[in-house]
mmCIF file as gemmi writes it, N, C-alpha and C atoms, coordinates in Angstrom:
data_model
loop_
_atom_site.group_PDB
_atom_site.id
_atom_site.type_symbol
_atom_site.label_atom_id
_atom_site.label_alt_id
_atom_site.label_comp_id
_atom_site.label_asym_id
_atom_site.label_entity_id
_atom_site.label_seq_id
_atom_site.pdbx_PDB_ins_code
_atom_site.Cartn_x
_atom_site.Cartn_y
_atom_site.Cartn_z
_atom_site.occupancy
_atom_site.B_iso_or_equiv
_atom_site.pdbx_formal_charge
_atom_site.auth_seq_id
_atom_site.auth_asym_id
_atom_site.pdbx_PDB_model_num
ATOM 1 N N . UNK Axp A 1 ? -1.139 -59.14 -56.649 1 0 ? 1 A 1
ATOM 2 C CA . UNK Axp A 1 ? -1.71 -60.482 -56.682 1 0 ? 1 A 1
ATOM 3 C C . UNK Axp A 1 ? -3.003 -60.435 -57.495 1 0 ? 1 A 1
ATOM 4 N N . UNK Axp A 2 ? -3.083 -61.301 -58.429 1 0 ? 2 A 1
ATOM 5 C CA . UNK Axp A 2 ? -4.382 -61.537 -59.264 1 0 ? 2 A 1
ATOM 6 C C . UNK Axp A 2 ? -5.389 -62.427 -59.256 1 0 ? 2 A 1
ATOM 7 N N . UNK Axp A 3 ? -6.315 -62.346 -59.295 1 0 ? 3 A 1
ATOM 8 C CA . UNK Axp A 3 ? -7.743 -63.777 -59.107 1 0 ? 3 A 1
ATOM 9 C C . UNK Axp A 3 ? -7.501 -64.022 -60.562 1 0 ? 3 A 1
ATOM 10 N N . UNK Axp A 4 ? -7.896 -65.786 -60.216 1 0 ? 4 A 1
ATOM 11 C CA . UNK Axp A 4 ? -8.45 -66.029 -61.4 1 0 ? 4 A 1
ATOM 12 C C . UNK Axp A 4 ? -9.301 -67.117 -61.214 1 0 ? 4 A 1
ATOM 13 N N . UNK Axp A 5 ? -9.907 -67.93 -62.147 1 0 ? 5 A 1
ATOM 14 C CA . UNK Axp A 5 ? -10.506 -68.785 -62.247 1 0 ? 5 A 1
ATOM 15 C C . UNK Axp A 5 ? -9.775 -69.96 -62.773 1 0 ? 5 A 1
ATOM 16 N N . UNK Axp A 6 ? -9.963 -71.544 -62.31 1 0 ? 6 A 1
ATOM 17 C CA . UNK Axp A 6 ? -8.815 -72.551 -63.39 1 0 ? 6 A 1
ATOM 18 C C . UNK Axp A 6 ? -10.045 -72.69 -64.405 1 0 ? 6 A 1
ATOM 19 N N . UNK Axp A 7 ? -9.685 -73.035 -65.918 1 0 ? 7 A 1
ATOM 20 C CA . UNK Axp A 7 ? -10.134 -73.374 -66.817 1 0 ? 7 A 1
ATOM 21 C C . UNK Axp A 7 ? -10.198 -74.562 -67.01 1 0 ? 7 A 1
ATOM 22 N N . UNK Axp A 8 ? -8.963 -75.46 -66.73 1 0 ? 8 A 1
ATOM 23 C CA . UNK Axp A 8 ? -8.841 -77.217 -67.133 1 0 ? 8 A 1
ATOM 24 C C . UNK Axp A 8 ? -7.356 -77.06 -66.291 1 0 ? 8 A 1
ATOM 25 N N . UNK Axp A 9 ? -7.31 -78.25 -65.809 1 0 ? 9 A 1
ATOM 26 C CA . UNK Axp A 9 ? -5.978 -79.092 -65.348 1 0 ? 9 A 1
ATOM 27 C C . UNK Axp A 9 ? -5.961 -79.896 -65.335 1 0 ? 9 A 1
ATOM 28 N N . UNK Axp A 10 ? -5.136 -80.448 -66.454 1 0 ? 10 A 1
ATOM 29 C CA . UNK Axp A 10 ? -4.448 -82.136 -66.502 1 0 ? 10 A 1
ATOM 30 C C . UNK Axp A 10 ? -3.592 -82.43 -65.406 1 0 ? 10 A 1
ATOM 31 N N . UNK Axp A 11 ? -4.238 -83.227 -64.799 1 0 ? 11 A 1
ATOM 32 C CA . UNK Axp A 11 ? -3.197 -83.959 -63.254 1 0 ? 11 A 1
ATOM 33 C C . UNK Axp A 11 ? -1.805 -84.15 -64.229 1 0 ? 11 A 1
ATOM 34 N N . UNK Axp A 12 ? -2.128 -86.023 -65.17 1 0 ? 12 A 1
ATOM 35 C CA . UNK Axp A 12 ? -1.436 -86.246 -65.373 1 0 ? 12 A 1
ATOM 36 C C . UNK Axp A 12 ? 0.058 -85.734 -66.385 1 0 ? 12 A 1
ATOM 37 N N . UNK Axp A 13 ? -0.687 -84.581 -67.014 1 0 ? 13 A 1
ATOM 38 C CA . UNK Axp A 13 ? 0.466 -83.636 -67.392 1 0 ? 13 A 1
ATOM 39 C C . UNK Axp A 13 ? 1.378 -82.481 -66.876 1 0 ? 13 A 1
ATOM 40 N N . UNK Axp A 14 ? 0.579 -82.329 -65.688 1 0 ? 14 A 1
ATOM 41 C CA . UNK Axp A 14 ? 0.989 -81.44 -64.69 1 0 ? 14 A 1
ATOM 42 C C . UNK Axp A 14 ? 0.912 -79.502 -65.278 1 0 ? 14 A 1
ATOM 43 N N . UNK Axp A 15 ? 0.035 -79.965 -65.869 1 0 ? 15 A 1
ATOM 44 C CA . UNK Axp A 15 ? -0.06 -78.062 -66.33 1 0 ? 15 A 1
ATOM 45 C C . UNK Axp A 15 ? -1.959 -78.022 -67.01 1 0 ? 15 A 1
ATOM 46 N N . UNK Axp A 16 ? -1.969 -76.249 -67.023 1 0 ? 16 A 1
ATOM 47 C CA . UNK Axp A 16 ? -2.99 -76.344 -67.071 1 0 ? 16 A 1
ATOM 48 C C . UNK Axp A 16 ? -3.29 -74.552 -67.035 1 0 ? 16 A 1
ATOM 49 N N . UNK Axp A 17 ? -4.765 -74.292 -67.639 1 0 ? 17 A 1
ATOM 50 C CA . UNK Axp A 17 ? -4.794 -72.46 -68.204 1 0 ? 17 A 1
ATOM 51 C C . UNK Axp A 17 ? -5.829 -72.163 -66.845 1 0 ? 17 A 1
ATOM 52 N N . UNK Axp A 18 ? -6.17 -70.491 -66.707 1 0 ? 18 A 1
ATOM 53 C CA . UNK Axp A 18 ? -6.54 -69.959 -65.513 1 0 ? 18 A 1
ATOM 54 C C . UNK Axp A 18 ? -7.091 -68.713 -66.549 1 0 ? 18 A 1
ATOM 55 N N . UNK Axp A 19 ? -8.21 -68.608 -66.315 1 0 ? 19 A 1
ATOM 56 C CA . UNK Axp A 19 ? -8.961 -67.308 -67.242 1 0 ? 19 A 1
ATOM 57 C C . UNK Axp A 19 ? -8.908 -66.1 -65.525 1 0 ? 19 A 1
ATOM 58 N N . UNK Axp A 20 ? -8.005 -64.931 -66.09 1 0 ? 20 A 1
ATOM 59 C CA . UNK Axp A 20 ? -8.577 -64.177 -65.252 1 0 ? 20 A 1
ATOM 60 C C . UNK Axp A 20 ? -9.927 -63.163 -64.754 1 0 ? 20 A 1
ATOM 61 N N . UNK Axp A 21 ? -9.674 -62.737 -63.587 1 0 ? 21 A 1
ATOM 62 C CA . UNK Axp A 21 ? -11.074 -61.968 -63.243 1 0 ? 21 A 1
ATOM 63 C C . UNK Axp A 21 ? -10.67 -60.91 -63.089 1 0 ? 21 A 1
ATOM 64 N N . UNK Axp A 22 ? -11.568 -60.224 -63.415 1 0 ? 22 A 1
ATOM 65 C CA . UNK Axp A 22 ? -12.106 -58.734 -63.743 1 0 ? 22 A 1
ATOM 66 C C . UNK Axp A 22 ? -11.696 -58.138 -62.231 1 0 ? 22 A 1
ATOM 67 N N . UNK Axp A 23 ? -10.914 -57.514 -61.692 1 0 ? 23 A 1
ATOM 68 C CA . UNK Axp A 23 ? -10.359 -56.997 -60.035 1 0 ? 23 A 1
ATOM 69 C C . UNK Axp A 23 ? -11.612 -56.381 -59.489 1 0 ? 23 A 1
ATOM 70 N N . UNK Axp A 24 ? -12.216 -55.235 -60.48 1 0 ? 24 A 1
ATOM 71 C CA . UNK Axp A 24 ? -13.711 -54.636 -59.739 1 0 ? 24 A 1
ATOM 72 C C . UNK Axp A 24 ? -14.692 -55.574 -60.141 1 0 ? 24 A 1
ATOM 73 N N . UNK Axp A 25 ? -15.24 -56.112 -61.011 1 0 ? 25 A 1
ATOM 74 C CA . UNK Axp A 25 ? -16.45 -56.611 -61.032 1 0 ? 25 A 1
ATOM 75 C C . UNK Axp A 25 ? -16.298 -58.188 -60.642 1 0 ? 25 A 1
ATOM 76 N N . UNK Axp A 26 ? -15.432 -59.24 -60.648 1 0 ? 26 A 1
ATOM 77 C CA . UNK Axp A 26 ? -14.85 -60.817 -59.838 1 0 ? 26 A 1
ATOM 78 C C . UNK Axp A 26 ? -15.834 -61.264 -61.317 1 0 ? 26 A 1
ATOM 79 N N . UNK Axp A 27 ? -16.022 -60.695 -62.355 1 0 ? 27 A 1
ATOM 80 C CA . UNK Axp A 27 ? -16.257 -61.261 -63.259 1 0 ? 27 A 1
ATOM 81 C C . UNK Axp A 27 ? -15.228 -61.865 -64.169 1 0 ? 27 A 1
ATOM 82 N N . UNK Axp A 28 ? -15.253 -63.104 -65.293 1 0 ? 28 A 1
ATOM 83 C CA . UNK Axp A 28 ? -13.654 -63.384 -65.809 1 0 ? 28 A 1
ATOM 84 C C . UNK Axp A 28 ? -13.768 -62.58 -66.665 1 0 ? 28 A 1
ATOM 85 N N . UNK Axp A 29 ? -12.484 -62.092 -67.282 1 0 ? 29 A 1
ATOM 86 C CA . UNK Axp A 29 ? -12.307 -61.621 -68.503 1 0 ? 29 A 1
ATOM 87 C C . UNK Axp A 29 ? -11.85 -61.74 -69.463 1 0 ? 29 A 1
ATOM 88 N N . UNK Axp A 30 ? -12.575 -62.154 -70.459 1 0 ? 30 A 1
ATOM 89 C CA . UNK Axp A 30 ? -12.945 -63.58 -71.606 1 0 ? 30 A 1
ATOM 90 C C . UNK Axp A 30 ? -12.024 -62.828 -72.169 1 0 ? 30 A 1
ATOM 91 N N . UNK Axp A 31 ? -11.795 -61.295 -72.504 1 0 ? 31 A 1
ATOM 92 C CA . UNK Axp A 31 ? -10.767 -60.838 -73.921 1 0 ? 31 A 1
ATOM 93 C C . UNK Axp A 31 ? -9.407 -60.859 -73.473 1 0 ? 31 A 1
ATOM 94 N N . UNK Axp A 32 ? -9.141 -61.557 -72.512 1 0 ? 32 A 1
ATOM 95 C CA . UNK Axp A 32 ? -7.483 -61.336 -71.952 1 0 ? 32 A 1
ATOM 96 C C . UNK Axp A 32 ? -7.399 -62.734 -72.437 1 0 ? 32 A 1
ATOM 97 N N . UNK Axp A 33 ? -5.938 -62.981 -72.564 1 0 ? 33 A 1
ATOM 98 C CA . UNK Axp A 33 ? -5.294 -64.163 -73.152 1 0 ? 33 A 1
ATOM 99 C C . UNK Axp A 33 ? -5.623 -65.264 -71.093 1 0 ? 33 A 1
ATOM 100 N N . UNK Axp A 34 ? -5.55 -66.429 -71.941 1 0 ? 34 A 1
ATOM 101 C CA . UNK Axp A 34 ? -5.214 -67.216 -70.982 1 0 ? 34 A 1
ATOM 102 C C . UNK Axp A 34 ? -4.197 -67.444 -69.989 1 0 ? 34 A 1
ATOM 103 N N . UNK Axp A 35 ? -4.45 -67.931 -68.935 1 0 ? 35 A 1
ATOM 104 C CA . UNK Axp A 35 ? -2.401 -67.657 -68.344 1 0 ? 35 A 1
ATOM 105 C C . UNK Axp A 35 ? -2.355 -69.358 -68.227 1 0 ? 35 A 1
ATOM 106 N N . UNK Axp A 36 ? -1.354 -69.444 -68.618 1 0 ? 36 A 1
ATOM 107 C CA . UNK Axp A 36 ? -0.361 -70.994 -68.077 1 0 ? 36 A 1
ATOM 108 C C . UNK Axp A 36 ? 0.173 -71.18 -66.871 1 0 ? 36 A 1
ATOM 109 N N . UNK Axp A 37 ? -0.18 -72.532 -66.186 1 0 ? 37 A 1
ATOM 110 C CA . UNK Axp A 37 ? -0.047 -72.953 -65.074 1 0 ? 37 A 1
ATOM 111 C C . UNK Axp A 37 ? 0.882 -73.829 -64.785 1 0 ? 37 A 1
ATOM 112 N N . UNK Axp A 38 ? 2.229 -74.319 -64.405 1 0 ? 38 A 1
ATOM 113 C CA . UNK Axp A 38 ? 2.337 -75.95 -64.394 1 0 ? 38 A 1
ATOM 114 C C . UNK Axp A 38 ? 1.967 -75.956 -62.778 1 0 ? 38 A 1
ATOM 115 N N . UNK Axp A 39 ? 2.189 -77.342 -62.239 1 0 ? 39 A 1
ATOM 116 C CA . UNK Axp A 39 ? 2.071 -77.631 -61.261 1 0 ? 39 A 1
ATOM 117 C C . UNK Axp A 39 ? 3.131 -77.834 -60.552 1 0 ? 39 A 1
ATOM 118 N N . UNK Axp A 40 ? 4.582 -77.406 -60.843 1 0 ? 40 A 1
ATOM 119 C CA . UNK Axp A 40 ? 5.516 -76.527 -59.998 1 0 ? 40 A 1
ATOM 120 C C . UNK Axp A 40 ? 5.274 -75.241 -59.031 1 0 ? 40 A 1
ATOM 121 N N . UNK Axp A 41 ? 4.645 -74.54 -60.067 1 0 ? 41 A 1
ATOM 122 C CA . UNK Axp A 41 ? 3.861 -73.309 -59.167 1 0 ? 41 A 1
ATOM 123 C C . UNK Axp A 41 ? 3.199 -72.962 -58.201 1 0 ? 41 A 1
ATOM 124 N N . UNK Axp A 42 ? 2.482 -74.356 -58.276 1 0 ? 42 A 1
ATOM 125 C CA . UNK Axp A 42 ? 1.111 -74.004 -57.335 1 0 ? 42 A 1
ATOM 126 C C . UNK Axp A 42 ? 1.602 -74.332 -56.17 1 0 ? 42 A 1
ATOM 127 N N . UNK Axp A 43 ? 1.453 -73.094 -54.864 1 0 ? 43 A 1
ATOM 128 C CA . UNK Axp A 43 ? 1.688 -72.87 -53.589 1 0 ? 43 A 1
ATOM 129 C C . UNK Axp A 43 ? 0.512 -74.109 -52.848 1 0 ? 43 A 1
ATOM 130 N N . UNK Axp A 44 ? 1.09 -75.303 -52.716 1 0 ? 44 A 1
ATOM 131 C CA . UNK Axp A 44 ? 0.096 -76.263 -51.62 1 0 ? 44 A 1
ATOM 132 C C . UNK Axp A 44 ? 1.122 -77.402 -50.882 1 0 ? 44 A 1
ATOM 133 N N . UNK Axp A 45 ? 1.03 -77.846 -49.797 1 0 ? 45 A 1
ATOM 134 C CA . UNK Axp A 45 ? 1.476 -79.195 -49.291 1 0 ? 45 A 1
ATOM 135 C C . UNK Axp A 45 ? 1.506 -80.056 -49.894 1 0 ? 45 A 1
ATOM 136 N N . UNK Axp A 46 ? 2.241 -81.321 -50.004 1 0 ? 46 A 1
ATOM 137 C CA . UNK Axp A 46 ? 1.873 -82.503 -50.82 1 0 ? 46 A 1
ATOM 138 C C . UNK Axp A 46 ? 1.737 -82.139 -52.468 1 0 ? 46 A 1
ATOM 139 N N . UNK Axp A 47 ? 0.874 -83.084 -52.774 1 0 ? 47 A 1
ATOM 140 C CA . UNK Axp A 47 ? 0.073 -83.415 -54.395 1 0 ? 47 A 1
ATOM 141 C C . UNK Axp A 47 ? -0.293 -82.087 -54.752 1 0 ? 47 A 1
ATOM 142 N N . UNK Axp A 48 ? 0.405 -81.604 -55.338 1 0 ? 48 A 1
ATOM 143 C CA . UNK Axp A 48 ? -0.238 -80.152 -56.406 1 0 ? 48 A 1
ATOM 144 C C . UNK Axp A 48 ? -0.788 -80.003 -57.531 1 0 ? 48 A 1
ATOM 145 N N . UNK Axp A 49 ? -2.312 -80.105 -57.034 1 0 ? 49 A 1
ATOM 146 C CA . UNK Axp A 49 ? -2.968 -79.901 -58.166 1 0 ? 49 A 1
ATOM 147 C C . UNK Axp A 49 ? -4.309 -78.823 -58.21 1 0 ? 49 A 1
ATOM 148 N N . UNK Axp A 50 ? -5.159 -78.623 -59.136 1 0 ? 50 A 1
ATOM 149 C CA . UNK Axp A 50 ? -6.011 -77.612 -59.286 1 0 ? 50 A 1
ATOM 150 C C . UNK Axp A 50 ? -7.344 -78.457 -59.892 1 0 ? 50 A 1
ATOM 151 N N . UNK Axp A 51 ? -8.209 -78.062 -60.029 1 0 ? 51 A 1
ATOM 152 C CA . UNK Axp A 51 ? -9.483 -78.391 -60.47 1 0 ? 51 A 1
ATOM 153 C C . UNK Axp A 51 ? -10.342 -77.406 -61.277 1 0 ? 51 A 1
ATOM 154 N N . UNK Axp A 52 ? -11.083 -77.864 -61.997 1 0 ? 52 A 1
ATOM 155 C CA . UNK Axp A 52 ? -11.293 -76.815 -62.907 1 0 ? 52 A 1
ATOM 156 C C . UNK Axp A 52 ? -12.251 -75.795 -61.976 1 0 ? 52 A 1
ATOM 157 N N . UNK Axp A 53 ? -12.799 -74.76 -62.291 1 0 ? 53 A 1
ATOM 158 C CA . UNK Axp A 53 ? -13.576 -74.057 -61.619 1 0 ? 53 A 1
ATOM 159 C C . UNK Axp A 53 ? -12.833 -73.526 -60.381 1 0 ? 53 A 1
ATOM 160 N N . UNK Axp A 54 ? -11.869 -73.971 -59.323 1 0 ? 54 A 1
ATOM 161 C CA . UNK Axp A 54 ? -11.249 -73.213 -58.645 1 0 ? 54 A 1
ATOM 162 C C . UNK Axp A 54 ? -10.917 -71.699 -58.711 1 0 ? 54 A 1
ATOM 163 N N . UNK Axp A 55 ? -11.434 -71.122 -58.029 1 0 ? 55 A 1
ATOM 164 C CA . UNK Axp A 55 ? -10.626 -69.613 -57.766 1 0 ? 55 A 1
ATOM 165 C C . UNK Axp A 55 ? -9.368 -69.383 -57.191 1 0 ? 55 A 1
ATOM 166 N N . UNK Axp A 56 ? -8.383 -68.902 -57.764 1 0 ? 56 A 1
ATOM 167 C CA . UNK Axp A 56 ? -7.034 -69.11 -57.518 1 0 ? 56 A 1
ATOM 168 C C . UNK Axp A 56 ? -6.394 -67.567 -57.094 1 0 ? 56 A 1
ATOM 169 N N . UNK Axp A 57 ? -5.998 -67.476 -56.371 1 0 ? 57 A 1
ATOM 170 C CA . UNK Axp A 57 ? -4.759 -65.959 -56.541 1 0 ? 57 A 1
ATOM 171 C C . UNK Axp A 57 ? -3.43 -66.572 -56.751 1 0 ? 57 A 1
ATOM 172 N N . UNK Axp A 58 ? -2.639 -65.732 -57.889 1 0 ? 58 A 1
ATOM 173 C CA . UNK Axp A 58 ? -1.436 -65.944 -58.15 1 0 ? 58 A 1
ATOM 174 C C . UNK Axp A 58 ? -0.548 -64.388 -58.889 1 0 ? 58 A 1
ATOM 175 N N . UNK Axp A 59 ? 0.497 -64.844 -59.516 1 0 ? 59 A 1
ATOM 176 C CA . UNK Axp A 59 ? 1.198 -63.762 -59.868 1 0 ? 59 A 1
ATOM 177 C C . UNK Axp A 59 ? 1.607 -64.474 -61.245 1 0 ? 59 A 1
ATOM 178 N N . UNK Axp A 60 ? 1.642 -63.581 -62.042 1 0 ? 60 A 1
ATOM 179 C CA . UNK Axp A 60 ? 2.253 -63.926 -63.213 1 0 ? 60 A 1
ATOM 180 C C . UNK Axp A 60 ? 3.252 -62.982 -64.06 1 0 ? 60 A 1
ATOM 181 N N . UNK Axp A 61 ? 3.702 -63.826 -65.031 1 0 ? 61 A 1
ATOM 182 C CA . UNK Axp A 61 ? 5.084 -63.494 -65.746 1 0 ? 61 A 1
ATOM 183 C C . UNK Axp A 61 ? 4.91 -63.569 -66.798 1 0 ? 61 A 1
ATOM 184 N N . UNK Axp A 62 ? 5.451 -62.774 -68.06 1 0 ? 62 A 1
ATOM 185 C CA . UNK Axp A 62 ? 5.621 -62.83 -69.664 1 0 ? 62 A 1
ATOM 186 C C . UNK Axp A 62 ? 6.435 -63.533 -69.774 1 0 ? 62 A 1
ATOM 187 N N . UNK Axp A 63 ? 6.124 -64.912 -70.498 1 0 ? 63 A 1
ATOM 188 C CA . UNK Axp A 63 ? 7.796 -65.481 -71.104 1 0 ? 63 A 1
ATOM 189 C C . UNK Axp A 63 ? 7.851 -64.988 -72.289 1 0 ? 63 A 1
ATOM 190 N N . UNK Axp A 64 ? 8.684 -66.074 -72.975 1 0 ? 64 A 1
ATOM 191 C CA . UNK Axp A 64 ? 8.637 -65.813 -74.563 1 0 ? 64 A 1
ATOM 192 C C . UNK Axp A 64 ? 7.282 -67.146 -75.365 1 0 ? 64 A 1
ATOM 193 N N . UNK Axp A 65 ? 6.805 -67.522 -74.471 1 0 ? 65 A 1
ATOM 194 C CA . UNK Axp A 65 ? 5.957 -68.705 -74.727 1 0 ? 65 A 1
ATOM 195 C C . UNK Axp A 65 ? 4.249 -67.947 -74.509 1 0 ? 65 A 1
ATOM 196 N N . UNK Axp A 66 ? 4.524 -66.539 -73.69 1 0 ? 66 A 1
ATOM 197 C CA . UNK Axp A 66 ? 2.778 -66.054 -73.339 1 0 ? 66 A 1
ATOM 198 C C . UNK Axp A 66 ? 2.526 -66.287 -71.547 1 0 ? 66 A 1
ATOM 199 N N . UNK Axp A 67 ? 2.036 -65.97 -71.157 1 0 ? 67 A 1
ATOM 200 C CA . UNK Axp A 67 ? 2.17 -65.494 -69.489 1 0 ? 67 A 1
ATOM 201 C C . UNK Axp A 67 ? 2.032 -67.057 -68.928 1 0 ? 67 A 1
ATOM 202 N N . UNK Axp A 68 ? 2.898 -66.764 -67.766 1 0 ? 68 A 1
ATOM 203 C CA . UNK Axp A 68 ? 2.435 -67.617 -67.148 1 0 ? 68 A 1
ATOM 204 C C . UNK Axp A 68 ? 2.258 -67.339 -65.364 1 0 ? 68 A 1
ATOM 205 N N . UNK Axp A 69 ? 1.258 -68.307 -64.793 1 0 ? 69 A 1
ATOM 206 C CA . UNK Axp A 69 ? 1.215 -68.084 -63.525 1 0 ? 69 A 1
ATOM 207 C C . UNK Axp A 69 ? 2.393 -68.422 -62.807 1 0 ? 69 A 1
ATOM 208 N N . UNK Axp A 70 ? 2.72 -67.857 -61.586 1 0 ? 70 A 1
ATOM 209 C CA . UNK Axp A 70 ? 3.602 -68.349 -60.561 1 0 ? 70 A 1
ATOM 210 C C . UNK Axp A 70 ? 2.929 -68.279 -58.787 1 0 ? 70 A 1
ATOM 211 N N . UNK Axp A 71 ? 3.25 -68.576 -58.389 1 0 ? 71 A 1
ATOM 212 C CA . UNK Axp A 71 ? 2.749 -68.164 -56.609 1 0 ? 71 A 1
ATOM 213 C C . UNK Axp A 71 ? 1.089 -68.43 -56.857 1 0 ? 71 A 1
ATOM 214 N N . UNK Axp A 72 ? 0.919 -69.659 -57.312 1 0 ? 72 A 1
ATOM 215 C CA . UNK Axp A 72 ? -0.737 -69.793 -57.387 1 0 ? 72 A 1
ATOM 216 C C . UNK Axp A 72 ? -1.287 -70.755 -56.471 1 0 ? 72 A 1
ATOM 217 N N . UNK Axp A 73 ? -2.231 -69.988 -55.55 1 0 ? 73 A 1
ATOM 218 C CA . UNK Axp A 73 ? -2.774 -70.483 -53.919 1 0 ? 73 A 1
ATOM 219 C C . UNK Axp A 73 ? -4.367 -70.932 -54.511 1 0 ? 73 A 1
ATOM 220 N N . UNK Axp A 74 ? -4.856 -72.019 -53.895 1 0 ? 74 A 1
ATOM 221 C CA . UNK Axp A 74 ? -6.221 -72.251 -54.321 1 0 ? 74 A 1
ATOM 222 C C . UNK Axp A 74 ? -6.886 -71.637 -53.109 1 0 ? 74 A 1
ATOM 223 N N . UNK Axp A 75 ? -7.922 -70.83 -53.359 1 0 ? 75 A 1
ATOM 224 C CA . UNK Axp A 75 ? -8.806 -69.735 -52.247 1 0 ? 75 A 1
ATOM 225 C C . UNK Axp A 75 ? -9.901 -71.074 -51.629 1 0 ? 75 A 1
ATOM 226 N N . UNK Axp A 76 ? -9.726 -72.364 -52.173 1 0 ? 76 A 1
ATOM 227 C CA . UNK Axp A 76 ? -11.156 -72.863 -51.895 1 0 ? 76 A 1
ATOM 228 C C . UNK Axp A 76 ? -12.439 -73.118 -52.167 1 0 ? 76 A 1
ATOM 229 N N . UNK Axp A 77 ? -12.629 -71.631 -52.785 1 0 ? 77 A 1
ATOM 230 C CA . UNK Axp A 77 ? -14.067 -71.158 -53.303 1 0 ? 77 A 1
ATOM 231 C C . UNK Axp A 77 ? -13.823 -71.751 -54.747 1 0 ? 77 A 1
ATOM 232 N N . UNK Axp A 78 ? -15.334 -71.994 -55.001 1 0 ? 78 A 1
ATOM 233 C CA . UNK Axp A 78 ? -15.518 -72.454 -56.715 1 0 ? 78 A 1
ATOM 234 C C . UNK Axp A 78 ? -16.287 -71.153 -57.695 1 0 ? 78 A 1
ATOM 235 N N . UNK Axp A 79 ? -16.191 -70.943 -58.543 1 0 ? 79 A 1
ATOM 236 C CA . UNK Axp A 79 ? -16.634 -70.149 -59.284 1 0 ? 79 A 1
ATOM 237 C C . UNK Axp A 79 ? -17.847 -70.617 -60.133 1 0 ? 79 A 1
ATOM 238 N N . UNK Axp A 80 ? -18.938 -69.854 -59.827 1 0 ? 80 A 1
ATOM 239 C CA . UNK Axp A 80 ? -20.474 -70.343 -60.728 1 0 ? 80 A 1
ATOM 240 C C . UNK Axp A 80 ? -21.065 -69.217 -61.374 1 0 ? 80 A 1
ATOM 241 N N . UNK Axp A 81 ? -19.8 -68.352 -62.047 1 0 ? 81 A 1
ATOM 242 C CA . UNK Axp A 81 ? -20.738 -67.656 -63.032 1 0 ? 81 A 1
ATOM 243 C C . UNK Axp A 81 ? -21.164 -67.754 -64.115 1 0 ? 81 A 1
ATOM 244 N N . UNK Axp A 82 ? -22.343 -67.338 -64.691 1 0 ? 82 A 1
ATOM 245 C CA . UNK Axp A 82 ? -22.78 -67.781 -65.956 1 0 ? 82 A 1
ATOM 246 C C . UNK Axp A 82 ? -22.158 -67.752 -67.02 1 0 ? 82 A 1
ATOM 247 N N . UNK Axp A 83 ? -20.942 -66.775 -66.819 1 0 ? 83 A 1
ATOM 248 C CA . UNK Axp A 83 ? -20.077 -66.573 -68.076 1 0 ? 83 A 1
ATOM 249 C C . UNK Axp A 83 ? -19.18 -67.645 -68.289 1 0 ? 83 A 1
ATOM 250 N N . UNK Axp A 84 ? -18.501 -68.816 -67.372 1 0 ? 84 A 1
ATOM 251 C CA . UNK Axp A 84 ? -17.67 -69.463 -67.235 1 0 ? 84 A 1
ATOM 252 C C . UNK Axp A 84 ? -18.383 -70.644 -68.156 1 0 ? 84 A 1
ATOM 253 N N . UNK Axp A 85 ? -19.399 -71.018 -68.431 1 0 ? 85 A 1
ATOM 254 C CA . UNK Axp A 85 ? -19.974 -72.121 -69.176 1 0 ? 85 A 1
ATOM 255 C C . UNK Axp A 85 ? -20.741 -71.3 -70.552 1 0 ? 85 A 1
ATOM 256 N N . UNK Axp A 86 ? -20.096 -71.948 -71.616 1 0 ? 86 A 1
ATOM 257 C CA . UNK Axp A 86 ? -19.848 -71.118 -72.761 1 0 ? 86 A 1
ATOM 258 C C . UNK Axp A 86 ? -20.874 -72.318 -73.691 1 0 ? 86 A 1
């Protein structure tokens, strides 16, 4: 299972990217590709959606399109590190 951070999620398009974090330091790590989200994936009751800044654990997959998330739970917590605002 992997942390990440959400980057942007369009409600109304239903997808959206997740910069991951660093496993030892919970820092993101800007040189890894982005992962793709839709909002099929995301493990919640009801309305599935994400917000930017959310900390997420999920699992992801190589397509032929570039990774994407699957099994993605929102932890709750928001992310305020300095690196995330560019």
């Amino acid at each position: 299972m992997c942390r990440g951070v959400v980057k942007f999620f369009n409600d109304q398009k239903g997808f959206g990217f997740i910069y991951r974090m660093d496993p030892n330091t919970g820092k993101l790590d800007m040189d890894k590709a982005d992962i793709f989200v839709h909002f099929s994936h995301i493990d919640s009751p009801g309305y599935r959606t994400l917000y930017d800044s959310d900390i997420v654990t999920f699992t992801w997959i190589d397509t032929p399109k570039g990774l994407q998330a699957e099994k993605v739970v929102r932890t709750g917590d928001q992310y305020e590190g300095a690196d995330f605002y560019f």
